[in-house]
mmCIF file of the N, C-alpha and C atoms, coordinates in Angstrom:
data_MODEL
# 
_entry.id   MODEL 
# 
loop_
_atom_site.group_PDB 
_atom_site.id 
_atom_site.type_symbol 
_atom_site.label_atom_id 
_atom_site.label_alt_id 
_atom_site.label_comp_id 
_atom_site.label_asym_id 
_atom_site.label_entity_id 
_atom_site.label_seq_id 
_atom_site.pdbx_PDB_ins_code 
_atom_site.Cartn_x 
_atom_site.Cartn_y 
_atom_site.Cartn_z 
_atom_site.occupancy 
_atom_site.B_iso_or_equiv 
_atom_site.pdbx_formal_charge 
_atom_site.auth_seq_id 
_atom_site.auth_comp_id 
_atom_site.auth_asym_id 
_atom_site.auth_atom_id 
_atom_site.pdbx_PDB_model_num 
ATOM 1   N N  . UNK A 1 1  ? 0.820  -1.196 0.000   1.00 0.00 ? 1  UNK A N  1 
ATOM 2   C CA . UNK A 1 1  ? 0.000  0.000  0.000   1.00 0.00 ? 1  UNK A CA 1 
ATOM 3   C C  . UNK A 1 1  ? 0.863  1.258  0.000   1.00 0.00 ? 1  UNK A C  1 
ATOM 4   N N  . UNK A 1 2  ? 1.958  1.201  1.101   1.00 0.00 ? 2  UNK A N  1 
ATOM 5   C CA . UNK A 1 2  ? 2.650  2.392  0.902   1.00 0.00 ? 2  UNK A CA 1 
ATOM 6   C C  . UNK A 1 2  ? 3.264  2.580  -0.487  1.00 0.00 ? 2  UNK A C  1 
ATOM 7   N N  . UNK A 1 3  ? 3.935  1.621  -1.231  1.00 0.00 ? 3  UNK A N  1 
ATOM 8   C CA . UNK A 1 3  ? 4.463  2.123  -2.222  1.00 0.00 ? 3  UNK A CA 1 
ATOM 9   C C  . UNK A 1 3  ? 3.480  2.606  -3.131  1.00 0.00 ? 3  UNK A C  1 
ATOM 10  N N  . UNK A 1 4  ? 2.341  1.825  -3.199  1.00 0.00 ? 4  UNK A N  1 
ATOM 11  C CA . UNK A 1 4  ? 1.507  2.625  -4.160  1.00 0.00 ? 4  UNK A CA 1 
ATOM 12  C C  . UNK A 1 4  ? 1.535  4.235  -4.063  1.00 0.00 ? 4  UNK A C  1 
ATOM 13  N N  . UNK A 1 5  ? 1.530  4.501  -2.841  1.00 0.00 ? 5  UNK A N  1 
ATOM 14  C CA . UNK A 1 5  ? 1.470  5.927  -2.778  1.00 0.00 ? 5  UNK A CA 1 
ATOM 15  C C  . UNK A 1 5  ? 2.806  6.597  -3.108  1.00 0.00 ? 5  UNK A C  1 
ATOM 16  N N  . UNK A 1 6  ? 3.770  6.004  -3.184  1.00 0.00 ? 6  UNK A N  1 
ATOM 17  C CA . UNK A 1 6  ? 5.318  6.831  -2.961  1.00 0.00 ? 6  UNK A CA 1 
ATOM 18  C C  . UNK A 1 6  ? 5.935  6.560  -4.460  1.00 0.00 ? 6  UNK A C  1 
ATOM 19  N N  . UNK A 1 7  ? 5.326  5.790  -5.497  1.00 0.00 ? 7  UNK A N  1 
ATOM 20  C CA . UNK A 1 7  ? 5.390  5.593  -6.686  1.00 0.00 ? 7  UNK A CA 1 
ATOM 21  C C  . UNK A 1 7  ? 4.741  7.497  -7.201  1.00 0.00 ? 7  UNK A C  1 
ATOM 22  N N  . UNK A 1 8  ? 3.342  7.341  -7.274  1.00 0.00 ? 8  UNK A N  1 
ATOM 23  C CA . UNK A 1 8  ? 2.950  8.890  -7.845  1.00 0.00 ? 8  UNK A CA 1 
ATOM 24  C C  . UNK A 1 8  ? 3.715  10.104 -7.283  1.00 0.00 ? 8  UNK A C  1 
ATOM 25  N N  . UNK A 1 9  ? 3.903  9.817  -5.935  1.00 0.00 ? 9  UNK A N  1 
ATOM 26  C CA . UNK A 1 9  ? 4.768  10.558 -4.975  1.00 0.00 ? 9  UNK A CA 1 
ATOM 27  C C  . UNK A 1 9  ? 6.201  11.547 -5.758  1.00 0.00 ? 9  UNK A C  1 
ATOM 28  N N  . UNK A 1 10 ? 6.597  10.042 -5.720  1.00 0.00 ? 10 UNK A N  1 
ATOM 29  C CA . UNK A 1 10 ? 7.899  10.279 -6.549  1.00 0.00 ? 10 UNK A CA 1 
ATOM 30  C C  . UNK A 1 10 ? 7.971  10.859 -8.088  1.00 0.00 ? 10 UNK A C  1 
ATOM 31  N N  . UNK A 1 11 ? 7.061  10.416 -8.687  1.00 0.00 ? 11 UNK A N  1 
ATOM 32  C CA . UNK A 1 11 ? 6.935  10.938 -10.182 1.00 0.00 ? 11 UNK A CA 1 
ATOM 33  C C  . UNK A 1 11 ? 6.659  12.312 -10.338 1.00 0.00 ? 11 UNK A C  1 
ATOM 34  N N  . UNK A 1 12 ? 5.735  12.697 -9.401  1.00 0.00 ? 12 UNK A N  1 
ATOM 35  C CA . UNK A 1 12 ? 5.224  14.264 -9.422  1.00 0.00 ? 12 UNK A CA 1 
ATOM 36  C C  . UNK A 1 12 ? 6.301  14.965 -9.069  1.00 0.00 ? 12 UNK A C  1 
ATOM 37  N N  . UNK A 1 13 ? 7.095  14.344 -7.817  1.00 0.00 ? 13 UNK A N  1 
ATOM 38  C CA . UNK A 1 13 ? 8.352  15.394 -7.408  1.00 0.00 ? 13 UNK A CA 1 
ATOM 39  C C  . UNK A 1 13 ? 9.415  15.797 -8.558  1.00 0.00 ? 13 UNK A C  1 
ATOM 40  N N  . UNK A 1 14 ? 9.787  14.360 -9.168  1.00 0.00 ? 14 UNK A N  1 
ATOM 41  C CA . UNK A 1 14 ? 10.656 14.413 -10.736 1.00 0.00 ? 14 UNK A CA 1 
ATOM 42  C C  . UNK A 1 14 ? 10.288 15.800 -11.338 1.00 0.00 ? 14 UNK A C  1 
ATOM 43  N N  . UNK A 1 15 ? 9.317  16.069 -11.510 1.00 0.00 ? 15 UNK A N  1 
ATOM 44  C CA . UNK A 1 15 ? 8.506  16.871 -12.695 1.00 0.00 ? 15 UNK A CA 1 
ATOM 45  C C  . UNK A 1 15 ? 8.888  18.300 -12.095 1.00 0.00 ? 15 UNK A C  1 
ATOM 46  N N  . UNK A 1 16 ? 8.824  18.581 -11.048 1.00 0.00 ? 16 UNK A N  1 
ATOM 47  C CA . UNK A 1 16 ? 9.258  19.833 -10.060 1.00 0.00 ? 16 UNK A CA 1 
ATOM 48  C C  . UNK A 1 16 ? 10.592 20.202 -10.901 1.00 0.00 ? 16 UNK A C  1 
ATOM 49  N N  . UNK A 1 17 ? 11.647 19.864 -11.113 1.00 0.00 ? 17 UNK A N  1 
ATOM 50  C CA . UNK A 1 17 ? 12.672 20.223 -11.587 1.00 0.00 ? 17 UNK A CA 1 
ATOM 51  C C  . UNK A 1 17 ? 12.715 20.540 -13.051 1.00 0.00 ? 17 UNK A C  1 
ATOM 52  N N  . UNK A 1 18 ? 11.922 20.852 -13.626 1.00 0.00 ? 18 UNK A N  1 
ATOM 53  C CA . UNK A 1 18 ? 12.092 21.644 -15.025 1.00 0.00 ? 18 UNK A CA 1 
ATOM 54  C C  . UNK A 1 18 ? 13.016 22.848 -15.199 1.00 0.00 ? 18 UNK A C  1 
ATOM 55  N N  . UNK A 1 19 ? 13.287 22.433 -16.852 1.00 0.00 ? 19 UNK A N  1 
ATOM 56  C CA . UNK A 1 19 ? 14.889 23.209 -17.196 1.00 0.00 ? 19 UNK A CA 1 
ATOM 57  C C  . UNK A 1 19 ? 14.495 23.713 -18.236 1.00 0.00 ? 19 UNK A C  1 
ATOM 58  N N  . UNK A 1 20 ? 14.041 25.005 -18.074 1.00 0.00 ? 20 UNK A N  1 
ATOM 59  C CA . UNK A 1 20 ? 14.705 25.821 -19.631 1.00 0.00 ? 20 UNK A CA 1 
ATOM 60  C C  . UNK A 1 20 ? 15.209 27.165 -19.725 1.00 0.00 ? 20 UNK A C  1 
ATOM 61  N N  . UNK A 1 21 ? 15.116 28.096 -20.288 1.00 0.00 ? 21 UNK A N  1 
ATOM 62  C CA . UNK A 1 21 ? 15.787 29.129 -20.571 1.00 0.00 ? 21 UNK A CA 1 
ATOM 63  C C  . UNK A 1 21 ? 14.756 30.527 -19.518 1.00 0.00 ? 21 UNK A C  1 
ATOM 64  N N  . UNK A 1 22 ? 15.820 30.976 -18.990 1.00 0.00 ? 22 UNK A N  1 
ATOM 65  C CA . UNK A 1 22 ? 15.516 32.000 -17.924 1.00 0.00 ? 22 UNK A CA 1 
ATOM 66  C C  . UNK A 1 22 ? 15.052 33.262 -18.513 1.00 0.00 ? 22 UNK A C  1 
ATOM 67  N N  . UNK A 1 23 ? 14.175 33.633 -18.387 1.00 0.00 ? 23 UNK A N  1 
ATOM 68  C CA . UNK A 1 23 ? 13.200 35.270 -19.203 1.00 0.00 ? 23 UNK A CA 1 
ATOM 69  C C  . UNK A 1 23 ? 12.714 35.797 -17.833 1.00 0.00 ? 23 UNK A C  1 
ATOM 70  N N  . UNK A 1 24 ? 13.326 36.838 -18.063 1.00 0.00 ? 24 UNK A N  1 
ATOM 71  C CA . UNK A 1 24 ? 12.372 37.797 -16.654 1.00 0.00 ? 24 UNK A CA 1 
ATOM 72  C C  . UNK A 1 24 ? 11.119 37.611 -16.726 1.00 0.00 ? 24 UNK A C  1 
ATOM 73  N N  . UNK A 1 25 ? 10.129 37.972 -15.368 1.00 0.00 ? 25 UNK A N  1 
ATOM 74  C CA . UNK A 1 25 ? 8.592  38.211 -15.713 1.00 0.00 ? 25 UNK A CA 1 
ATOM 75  C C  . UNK A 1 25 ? 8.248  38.952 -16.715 1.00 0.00 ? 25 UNK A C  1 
ATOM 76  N N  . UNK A 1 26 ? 6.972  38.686 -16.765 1.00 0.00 ? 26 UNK A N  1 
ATOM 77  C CA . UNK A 1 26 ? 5.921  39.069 -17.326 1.00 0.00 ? 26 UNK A CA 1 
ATOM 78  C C  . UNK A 1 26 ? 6.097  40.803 -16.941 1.00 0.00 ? 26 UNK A C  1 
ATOM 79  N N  . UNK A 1 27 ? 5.923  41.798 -17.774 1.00 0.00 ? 27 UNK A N  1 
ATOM 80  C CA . UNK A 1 27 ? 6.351  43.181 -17.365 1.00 0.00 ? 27 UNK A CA 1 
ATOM 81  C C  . UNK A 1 27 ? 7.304  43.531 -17.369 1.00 0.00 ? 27 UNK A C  1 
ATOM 82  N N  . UNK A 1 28 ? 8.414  43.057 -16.674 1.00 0.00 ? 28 UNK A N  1 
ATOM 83  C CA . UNK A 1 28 ? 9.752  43.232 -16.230 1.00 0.00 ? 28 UNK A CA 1 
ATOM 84  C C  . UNK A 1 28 ? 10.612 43.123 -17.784 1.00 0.00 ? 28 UNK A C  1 
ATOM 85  N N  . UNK A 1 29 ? 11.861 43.855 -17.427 1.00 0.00 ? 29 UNK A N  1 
ATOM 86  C CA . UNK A 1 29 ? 12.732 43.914 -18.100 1.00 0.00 ? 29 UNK A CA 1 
ATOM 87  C C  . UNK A 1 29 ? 14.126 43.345 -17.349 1.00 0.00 ? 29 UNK A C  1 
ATOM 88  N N  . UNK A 1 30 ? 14.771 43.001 -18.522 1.00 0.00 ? 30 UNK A N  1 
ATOM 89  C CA . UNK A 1 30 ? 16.601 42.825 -17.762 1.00 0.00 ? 30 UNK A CA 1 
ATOM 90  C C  . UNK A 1 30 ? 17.162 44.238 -17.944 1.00 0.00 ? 30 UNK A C  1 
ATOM 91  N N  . UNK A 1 31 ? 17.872 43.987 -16.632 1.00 0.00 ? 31 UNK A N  1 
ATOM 92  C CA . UNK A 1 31 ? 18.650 45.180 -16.172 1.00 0.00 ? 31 UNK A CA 1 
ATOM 93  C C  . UNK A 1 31 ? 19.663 45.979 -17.110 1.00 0.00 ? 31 UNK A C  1 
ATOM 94  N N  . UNK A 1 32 ? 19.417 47.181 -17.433 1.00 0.00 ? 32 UNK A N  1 
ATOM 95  C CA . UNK A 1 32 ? 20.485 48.130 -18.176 1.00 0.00 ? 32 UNK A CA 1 
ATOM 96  C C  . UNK A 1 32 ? 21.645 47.941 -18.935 1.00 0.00 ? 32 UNK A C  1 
ATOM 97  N N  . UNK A 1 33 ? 22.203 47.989 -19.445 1.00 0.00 ? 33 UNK A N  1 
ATOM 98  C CA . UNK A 1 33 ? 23.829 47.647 -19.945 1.00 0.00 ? 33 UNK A CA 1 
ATOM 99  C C  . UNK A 1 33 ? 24.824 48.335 -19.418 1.00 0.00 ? 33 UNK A C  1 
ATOM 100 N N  . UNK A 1 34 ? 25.095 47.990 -18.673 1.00 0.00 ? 34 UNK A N  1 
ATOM 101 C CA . UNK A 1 34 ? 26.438 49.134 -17.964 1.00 0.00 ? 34 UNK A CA 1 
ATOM 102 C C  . UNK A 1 34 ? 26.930 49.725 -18.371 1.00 0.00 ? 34 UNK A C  1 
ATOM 103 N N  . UNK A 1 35 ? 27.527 50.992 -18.065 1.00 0.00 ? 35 UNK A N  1 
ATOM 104 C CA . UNK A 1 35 ? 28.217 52.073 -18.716 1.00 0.00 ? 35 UNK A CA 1 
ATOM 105 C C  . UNK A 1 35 ? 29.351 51.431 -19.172 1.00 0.00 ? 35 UNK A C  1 
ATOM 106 N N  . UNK A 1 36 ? 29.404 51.985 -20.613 1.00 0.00 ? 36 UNK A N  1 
ATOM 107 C CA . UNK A 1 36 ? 30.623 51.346 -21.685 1.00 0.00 ? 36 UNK A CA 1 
ATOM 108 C C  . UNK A 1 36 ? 30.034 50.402 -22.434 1.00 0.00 ? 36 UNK A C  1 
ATOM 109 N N  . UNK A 1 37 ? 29.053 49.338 -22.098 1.00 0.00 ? 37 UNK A N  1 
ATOM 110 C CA . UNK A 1 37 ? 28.870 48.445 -23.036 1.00 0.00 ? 37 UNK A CA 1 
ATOM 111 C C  . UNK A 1 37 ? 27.842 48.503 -23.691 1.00 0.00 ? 37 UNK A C  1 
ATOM 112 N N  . UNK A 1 38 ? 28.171 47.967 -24.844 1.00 0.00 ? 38 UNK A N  1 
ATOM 113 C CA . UNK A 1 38 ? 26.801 48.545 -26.277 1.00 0.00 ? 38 UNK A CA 1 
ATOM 114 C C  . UNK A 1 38 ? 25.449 47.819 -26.150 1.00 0.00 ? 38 UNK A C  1 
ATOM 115 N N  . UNK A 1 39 ? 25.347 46.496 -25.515 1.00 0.00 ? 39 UNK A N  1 
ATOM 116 C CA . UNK A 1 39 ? 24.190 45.818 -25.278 1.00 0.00 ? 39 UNK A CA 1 
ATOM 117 C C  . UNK A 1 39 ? 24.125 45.292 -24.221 1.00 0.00 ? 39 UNK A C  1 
ATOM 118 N N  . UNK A 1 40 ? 23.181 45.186 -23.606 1.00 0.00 ? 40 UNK A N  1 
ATOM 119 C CA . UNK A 1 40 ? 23.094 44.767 -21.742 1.00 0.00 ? 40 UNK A CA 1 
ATOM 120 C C  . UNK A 1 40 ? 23.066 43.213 -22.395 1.00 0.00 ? 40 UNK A C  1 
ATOM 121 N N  . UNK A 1 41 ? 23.711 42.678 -20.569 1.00 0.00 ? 41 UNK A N  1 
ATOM 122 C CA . UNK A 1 41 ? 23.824 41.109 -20.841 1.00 0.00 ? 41 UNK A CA 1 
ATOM 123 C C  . UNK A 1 41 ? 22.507 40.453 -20.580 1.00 0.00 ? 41 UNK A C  1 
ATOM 124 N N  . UNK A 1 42 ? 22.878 39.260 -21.223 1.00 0.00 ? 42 UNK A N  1 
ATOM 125 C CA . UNK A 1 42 ? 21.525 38.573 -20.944 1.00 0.00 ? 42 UNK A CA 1 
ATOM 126 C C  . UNK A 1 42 ? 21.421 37.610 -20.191 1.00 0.00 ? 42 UNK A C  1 
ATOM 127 N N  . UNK A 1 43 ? 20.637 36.708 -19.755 1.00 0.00 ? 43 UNK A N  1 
ATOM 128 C CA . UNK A 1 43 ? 20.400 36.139 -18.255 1.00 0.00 ? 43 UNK A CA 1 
ATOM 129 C C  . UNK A 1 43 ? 21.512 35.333 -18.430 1.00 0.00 ? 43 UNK A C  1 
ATOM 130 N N  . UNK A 1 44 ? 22.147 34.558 -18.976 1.00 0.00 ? 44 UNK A N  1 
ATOM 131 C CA . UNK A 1 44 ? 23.599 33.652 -18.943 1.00 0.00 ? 44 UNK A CA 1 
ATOM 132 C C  . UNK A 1 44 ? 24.443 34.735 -18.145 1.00 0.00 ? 44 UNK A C  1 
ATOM 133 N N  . UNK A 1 45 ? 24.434 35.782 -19.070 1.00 0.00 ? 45 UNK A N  1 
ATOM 134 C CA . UNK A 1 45 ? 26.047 36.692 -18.404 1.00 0.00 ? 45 UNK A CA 1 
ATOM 135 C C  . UNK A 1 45 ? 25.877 36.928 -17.338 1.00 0.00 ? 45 UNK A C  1 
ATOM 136 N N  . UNK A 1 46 ? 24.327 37.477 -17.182 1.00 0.00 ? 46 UNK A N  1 
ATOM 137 C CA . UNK A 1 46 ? 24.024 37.579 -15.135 1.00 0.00 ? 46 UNK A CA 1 
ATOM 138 C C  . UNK A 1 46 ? 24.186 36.758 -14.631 1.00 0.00 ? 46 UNK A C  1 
ATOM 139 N N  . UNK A 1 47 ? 24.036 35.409 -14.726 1.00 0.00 ? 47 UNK A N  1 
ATOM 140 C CA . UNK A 1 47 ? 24.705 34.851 -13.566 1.00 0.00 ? 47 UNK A CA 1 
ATOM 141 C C  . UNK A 1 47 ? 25.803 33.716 -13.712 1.00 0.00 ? 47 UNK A C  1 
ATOM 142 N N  . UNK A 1 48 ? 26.883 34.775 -14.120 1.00 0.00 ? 48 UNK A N  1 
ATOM 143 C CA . UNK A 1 48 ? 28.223 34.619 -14.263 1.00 0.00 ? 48 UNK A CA 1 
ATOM 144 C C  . UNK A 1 48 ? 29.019 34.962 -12.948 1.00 0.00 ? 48 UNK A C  1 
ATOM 145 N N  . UNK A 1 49 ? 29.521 34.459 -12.587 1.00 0.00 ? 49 UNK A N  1 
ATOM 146 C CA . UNK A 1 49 ? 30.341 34.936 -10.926 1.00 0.00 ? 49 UNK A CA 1 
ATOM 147 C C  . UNK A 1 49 ? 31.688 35.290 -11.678 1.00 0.00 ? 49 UNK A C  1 
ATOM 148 N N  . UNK A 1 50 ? 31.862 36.637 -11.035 1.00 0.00 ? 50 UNK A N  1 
ATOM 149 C CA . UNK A 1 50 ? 32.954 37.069 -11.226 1.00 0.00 ? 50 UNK A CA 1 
ATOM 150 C C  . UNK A 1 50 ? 33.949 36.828 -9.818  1.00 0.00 ? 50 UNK A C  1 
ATOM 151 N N  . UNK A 1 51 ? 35.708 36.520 -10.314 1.00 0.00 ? 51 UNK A N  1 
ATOM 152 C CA . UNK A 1 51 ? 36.589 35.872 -9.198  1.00 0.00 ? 51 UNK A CA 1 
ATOM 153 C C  . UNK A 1 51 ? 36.002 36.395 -7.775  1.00 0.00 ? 51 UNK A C  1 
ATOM 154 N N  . UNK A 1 52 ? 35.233 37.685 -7.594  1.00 0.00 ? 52 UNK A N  1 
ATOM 155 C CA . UNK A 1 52 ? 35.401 38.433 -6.525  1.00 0.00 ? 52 UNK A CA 1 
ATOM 156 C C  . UNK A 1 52 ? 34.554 38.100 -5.922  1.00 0.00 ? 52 UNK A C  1 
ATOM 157 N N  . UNK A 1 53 ? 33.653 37.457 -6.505  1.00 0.00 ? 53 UNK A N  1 
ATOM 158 C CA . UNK A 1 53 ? 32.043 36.931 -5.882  1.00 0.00 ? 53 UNK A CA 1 
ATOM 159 C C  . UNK A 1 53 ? 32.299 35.482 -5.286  1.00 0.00 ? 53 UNK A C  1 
ATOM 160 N N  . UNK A 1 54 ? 33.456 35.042 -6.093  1.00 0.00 ? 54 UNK A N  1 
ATOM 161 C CA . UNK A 1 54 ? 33.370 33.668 -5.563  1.00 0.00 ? 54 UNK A CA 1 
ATOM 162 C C  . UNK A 1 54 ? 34.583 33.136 -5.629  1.00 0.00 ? 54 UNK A C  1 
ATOM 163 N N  . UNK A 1 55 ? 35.487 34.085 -4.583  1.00 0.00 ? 55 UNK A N  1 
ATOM 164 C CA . UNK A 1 55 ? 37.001 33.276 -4.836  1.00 0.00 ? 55 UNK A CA 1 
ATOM 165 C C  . UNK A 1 55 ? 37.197 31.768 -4.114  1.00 0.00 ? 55 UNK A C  1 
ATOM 166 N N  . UNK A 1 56 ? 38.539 31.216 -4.349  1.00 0.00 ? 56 UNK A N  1 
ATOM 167 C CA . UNK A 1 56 ? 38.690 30.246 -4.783  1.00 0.00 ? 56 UNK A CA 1 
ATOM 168 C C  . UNK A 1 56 ? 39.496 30.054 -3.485  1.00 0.00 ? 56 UNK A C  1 
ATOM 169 N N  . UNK A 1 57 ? 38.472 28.750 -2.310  1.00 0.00 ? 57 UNK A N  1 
ATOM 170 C CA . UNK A 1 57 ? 39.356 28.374 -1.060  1.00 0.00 ? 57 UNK A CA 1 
ATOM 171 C C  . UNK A 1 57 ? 40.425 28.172 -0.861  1.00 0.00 ? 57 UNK A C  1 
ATOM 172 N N  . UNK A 1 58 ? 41.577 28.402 0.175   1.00 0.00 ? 58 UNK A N  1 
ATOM 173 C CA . UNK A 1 58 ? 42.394 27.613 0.704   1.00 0.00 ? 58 UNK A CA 1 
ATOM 174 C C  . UNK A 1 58 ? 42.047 26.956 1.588   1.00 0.00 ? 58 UNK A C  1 
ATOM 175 N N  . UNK A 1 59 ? 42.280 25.786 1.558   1.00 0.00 ? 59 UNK A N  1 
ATOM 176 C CA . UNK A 1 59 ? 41.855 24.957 2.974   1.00 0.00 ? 59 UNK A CA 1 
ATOM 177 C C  . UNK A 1 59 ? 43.352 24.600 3.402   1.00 0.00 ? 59 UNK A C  1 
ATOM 178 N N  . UNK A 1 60 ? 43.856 25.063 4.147   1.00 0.00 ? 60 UNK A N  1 
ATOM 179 C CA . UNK A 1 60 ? 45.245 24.781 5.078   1.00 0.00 ? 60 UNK A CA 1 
ATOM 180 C C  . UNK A 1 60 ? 44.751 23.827 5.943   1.00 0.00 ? 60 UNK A C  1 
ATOM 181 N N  . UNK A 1 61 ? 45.023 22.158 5.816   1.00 0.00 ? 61 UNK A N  1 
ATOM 182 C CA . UNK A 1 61 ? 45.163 21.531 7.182   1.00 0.00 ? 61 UNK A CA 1 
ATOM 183 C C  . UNK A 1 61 ? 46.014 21.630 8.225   1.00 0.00 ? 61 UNK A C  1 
ATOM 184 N N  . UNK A 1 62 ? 45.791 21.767 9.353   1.00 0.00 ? 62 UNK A N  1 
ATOM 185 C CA . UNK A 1 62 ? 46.976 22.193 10.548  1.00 0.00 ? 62 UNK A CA 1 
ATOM 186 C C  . UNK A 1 62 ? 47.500 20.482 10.654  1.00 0.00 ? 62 UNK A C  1 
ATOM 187 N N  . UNK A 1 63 ? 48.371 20.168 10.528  1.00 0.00 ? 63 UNK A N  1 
ATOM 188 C CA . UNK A 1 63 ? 49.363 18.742 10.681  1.00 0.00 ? 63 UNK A CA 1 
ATOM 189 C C  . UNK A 1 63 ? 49.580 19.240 12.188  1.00 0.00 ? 63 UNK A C  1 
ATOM 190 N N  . UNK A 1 64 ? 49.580 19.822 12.953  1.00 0.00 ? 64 UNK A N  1 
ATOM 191 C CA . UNK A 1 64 ? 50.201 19.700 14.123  1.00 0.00 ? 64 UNK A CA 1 
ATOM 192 C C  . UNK A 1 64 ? 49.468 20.917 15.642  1.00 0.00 ? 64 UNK A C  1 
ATOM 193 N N  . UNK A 1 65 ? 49.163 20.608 16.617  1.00 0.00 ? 65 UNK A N  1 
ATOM 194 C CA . UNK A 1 65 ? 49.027 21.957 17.067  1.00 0.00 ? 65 UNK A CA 1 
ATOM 195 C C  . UNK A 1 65 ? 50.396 22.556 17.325  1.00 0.00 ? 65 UNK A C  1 
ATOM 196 N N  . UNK A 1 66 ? 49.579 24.084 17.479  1.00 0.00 ? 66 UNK A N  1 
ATOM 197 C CA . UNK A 1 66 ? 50.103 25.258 17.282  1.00 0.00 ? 66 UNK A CA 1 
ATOM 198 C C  . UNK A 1 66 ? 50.294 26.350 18.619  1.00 0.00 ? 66 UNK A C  1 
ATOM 199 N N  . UNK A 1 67 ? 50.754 26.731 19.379  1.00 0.00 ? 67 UNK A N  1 
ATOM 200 C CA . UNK A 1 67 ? 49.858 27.723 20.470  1.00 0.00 ? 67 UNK A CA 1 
ATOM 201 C C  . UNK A 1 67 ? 49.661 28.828 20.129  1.00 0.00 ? 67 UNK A C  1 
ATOM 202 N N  . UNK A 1 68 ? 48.702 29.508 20.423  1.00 0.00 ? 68 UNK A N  1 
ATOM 203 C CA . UNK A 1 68 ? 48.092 30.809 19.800  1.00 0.00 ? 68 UNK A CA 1 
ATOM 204 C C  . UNK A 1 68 ? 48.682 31.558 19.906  1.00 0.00 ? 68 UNK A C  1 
ATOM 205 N N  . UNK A 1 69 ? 48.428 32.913 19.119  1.00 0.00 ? 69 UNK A N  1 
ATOM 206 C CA . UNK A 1 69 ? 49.099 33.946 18.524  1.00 0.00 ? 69 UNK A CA 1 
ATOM 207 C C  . UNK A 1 69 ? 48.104 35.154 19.978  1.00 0.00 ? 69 UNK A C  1 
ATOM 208 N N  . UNK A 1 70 ? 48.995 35.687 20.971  1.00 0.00 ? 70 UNK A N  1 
ATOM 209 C CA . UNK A 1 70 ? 47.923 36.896 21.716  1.00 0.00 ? 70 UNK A CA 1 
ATOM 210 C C  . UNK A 1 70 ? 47.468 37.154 21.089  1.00 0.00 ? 70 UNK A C  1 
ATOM 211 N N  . UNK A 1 71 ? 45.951 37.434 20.623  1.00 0.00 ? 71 UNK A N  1 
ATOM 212 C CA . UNK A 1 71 ? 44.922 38.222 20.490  1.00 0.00 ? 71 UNK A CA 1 
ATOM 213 C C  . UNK A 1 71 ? 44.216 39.444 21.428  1.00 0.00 ? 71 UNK A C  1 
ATOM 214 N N  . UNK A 1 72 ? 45.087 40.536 20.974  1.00 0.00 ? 72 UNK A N  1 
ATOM 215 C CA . UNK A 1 72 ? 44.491 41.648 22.232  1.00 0.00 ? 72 UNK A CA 1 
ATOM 216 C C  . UNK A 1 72 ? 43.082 42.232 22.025  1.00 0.00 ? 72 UNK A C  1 
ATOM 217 N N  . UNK A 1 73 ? 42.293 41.629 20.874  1.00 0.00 ? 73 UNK A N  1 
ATOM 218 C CA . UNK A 1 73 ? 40.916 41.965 20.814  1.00 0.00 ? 73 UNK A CA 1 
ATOM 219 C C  . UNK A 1 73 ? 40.015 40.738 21.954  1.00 0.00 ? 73 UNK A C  1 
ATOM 220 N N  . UNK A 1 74 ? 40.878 39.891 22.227  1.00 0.00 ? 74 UNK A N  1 
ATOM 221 C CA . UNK A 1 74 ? 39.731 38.441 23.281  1.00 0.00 ? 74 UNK A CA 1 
ATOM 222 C C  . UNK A 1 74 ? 40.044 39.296 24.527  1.00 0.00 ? 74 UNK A C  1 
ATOM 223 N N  . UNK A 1 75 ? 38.902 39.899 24.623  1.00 0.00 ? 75 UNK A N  1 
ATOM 224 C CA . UNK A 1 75 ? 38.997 40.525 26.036  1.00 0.00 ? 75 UNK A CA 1 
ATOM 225 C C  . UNK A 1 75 ? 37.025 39.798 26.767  1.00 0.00 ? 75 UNK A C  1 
ATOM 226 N N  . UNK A 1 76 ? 37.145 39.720 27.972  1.00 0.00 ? 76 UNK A N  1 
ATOM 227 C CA . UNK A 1 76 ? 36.078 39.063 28.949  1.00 0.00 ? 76 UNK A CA 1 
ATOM 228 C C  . UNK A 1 76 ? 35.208 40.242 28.867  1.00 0.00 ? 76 UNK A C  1 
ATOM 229 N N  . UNK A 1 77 ? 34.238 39.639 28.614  1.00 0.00 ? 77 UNK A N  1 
ATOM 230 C CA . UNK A 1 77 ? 32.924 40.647 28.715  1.00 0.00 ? 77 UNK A CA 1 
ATOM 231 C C  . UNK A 1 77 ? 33.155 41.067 29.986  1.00 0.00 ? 77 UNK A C  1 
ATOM 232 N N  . UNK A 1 78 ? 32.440 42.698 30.212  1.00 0.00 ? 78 UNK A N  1 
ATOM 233 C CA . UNK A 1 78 ? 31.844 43.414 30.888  1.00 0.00 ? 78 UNK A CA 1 
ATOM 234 C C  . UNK A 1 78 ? 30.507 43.249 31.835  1.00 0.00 ? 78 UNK A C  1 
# 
């Protein structure tokens, strides 16, 4: 019995994820072309991350402890 139900379940959820090409609303326009450029971008170029939006981790593992560096900002609450 349960699967009967978790069969349609599942199929309807599949369908939730539709893919196609991004158009502002209804009314709305895409945003301006920035000063200097001859044609504003279109929804691809918007959401393009530029390095600054999304730089690129270091993850340093510590191999060893360390003892801390004074920190004269860790001061005990008031």
């Amino acid at each position: 019995m349960r699967k009967l139900i978790m069969i349609p379940l599942m199929i309807a959820l599949s369908a939730c994820g539709a893919r196609g090409d991004l158009n502002p609303p209804q009314g709305a326009s895409l945003p301006v072309a920035p000063r200097g450029a001859e044609t504003p971008p279109n929804a691809e170029e918007l959401l393009e991350r530029d390095a600054l939006a999304a730089p690129e981790r270091s993850v340093e593992l510590r191999r060893r402890s360390e003892e801390r560096e004074d920190d004269p900002f860790d001061l005990p609450p008031e």
